[in-house]
N, C-alpha and C positions, 0 to 999 in steps of 0.2 A: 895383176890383171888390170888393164886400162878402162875407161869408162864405156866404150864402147861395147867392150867383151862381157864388162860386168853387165850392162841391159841387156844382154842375148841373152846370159845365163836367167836371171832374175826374169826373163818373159817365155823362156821354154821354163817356166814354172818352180825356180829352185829357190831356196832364200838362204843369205849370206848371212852370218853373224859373227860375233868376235865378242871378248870381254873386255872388258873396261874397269879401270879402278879407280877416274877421276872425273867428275868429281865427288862421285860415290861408287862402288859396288856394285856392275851393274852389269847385264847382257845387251848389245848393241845388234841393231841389225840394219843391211842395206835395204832401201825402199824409193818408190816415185819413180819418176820420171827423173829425176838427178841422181838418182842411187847416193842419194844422200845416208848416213847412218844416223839413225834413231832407236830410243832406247826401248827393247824389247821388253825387258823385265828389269826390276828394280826391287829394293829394299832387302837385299839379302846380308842376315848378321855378318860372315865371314868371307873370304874369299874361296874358303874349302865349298861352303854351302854353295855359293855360285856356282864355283868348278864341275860339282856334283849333279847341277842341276843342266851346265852347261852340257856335259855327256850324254848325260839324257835327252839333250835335246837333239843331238847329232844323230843318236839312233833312226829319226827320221832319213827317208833316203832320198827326200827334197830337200834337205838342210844337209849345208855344206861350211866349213869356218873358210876366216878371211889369212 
């Protein structure tokens, strides 16, 4: 998706996220005016714990992954 399409999406109200493993364990999400990614959630022991958490969070049906 290009930057243009990702502000439409991100302003009809959805949020973008992804995971990340560097340089920690982390959930990332698209945000601003640049749909820059910044970290949503952080500190988690494993990569399973993420994972798990990251499902969870998709259940929302404004959040959609990257």
């Amino acid at each position: 998706m290009d930057i243009s399409s990702t502000r439409k999406v991100i302003a009809a109200g959805f949020r973008i996220i992804r995971c990340d493993d560097y340089p920690s364990i982390r959930i990332k999400e698209r945000t601003g005016q640049n749909a820059a990614w910044v970290t949503l959630e952080s500190g988690f022991q494993s990569k399973a714990a993420r994972d798990r958490r990251f499902k969870e969070l998709l259940k929302d049906q404004r959040i959609i992954e990257d």
